[in-house]
BASE-744591 format. One record per residue (C-alpha): residue in one letter; x, y, z. Coordinates in steps of 0.05 Angstrom, whole numbers, padded with zeros to 5 digits, always signed. Layout:
// BASE-744591
AXYZ...
// end
This chain:
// BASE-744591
X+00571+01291+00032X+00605+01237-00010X+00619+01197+00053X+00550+01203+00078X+00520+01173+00019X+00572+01120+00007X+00552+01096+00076X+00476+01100+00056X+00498+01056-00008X+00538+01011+00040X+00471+01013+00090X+00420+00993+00032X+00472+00945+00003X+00474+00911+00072X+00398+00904+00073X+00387+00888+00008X+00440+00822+00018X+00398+00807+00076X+00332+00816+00044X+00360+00762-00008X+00391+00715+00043X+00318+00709+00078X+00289+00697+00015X+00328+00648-00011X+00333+00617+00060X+00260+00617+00054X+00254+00578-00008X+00302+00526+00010X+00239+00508+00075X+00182+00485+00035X+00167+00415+00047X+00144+00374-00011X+00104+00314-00015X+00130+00269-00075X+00107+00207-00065X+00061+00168-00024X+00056+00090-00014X-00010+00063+00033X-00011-00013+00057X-00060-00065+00032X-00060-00122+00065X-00070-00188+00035X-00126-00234+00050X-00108-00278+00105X-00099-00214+00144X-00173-00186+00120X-00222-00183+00184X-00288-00185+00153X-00351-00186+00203X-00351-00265+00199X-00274-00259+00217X-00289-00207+00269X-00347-00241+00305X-00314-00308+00312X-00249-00272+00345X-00298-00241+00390X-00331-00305+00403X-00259-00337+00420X-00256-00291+00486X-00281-00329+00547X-00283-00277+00592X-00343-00245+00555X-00407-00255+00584X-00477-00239+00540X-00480-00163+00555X-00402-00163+00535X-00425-00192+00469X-00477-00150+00448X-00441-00083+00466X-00382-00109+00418X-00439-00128+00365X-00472-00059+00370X-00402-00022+00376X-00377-00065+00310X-00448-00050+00263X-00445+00024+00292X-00380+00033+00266X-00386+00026+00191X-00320-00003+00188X-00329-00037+00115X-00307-00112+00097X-00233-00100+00074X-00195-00078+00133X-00153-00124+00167X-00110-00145+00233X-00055-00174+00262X-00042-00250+00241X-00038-00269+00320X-00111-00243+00327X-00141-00281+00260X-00110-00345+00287X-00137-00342+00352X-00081-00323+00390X-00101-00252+00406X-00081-00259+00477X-00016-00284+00477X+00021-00251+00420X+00097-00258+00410X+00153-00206+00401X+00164-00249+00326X+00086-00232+00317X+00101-00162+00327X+00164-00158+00289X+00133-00198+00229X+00077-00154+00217X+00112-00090+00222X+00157-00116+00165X+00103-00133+00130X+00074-00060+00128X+00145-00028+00128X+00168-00058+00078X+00121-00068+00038X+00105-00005+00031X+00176+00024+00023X+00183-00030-00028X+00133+00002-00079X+00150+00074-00063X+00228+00067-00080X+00197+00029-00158X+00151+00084-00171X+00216+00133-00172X+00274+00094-00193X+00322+00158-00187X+00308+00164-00111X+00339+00100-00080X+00356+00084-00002X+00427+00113-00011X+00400+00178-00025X+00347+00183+00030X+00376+00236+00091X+00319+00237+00145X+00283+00171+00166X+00226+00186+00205X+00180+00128+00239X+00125+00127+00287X+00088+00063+00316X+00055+00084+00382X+00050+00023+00414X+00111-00016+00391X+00177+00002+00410X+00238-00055+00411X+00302-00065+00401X+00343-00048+00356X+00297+00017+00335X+00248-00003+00273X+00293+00054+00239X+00354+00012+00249X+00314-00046+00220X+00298-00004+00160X+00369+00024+00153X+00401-00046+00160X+00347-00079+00109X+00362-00024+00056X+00434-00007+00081X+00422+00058+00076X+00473+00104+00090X+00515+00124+00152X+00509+00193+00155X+00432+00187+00159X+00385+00224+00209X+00335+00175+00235X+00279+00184+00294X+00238+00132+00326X+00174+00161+00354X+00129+00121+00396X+00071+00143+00443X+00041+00193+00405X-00026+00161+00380X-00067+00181+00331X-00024+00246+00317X+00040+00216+00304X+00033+00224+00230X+00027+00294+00240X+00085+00299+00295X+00133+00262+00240X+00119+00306+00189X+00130+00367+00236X+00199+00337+00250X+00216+00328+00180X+00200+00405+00165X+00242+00441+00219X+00290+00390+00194X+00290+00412+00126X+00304+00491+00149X+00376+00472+00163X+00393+00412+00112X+00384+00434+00045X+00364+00390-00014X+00349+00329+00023X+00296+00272+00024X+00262+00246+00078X+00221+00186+00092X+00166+00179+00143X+00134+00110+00156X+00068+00112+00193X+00039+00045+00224X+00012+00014+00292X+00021-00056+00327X-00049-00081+00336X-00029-00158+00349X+00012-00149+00425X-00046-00095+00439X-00109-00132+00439X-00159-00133+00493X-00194-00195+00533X-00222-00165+00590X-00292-00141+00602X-00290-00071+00614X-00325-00040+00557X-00285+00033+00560X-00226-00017+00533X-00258-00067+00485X-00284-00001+00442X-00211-00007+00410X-00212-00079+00395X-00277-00058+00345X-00249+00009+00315X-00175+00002+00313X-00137-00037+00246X-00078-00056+00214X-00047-00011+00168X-00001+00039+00155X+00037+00088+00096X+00103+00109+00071X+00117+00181+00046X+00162+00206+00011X+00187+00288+00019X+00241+00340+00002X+00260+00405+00001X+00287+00411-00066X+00254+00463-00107X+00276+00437-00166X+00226+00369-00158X+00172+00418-00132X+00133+00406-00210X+00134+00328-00195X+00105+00340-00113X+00036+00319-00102X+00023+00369-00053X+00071+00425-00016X+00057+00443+00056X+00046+00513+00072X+00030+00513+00140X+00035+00462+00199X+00003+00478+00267X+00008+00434+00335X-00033+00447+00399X-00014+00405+00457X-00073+00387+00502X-00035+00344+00550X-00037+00394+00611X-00107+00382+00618X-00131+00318+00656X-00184+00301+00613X-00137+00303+00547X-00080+00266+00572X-00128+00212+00608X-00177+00204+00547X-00129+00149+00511X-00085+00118+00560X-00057+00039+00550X-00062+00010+00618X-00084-00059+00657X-00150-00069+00683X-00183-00092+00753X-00155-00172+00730X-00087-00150+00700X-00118-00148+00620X-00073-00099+00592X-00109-00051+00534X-00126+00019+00507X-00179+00053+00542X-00222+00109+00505X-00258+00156+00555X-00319+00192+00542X-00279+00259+00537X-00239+00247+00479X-00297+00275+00426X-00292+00333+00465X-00220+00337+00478X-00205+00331+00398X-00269+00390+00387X-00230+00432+00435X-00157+00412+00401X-00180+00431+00334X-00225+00492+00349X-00153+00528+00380X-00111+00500+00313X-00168+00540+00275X-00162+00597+00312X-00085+00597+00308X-00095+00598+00247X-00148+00647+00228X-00092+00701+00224X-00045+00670+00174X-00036+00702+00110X-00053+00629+00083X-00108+00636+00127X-00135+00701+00103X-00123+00683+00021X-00152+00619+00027X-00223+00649+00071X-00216+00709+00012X-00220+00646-00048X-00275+00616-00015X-00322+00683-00012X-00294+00690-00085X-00327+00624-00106X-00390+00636-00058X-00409+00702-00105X-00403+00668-00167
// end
């Protein structure tokens, strides 16, 4: 009898260390958002709708019907006076950009950016960042832009960086994905995630119209963000992520051909937007919503909402 419940104690003691080890392993995942830094560009680099319709204007290969689909397209967009572009396409050299165009206005966003989120926390410094995370879809030399980043700040050699490229307009989402699963298996670290796009090599000056919708709706731009996983800083976080879902749509023709960067019929190279993509991003987050329907997150945050509806 003694034996029998020594083993139960040893059985329940066992558990119980378990039960504690997931729990604390548990804590040690969350994924805070400390600080964030967004890009504003200065004024030679705003495209106004003056700005914008004499770069339009500049293309030669436009005929009249070219011009007022870009007109339409631009007023229909509500894209508001202070965005801005790449320097190559304000000065009029939109199709013939350089690899120093490129490189200069990705520093320019990088940097700037990283710049002002390293003063806002003087404690957190390049030396103690562990992850680097960056993701330009359409820009991709050599060195990485992480191994410009880690050489500019000399950050240190043990770091974990990623360069993701291709992934559009849910590479923000992708890096912060990486960052988390990072952050289950290295404990009280910081990571950095630098979201921007090359506009300047990837302008358009053909005439097919599926491909000049980009030249009127995409900008320049881009953010830095700061994260960790140190519950200790989790009073200073601006948010904390509870949940993260990804739905690939790329087996299906329609998604994976809805933004493609190709050449057209006279060798223009571009971005070309299909007429499926509304749907294909409908149908995208329609499954996310129903992935996540049966969260516990899910279920609390549906049970505060009827809460509020009654009152």
């Amino acid at each position: 009898m003694v034996l029998f419940l020594v083993l139960c104690l040893l059985a329940l003691s066992y558990a119980f260390s378990c039960l504690c080890n997931l729990v604390l392993q548990r804590r040690d995942q969350w994924c805070y958002l400390l600080a964030y830094e967004c890009y504003e560009a200065p004024e030679d680099m705003k495209l106004n709708t003056d700005t914008c319709v004499k770069t339009i204007i500049k293309n030669k290969n436009l005929g009249l019907d070219e011009f007022r689909f870009l007109i339409k397209i631009s007023a229909n967009s509500r894209i508001g006076e202070e965005t801005s572009s790449a320097r190559n396409i304000i000065q009029g050299r939109a199709d013939c950009a350089t690899q120093e165009d490129s490189l200069s206005d990705m520093d320019g966003i990088i940097f700037d950016t990283l710049d002002k989120l390293f003063a806002k926390d003087t404690t957190i410094c390049p030396s103690k960042i562990d992850i680097l995370v960056v993701n330009v879809s359409m820009f991709s030399p050599a060195p990485s832009l992480t191994s410009r980043m880690v050489n500019h700040y000399r950050m240190r050699e043990d770091i974990k960086t990623f360069n993701i490229s291709g992934m559009g307009c849910s590479a923000s989402l992708v890096a912060i994905d990486v960052v988390h699963n990072l952050f289950k298996t290295h404990k009280d670290s910081f990571a950095i995630v630098v979201r921007t796009e090359s506009i300047g090599p990837n302008w358009y000056a053909g005439k097919d119209k599926s491909m000049m919708l980009p030249n009127c709706l995409f900008r320049s731009g881009g953010c830095s963000m700061l994260f960790t996983n140190r519950r200790s800083l989790r009073k200073q976080a601006i948010l904390k992520m509870k949940y993260l879902i990804r739905t690939h749509m790329g087996s299906r023709n329609e998604a994976y051909e809805c933004c493609m960067r190709l050449e057209d019929e006279s060798g223009y190279g571009g971005v070309r937007l299909t007429k499926h993509l509304k749907k294909e991003a409908a149908l995208a987050l329609t499954t996310n919503l129903q992935k996540s329907s049966s969260t516990w997150w899910a279920l609390g945050f549906r049970k505060e909402i009827g809460l509020k509806a009654k009152r």
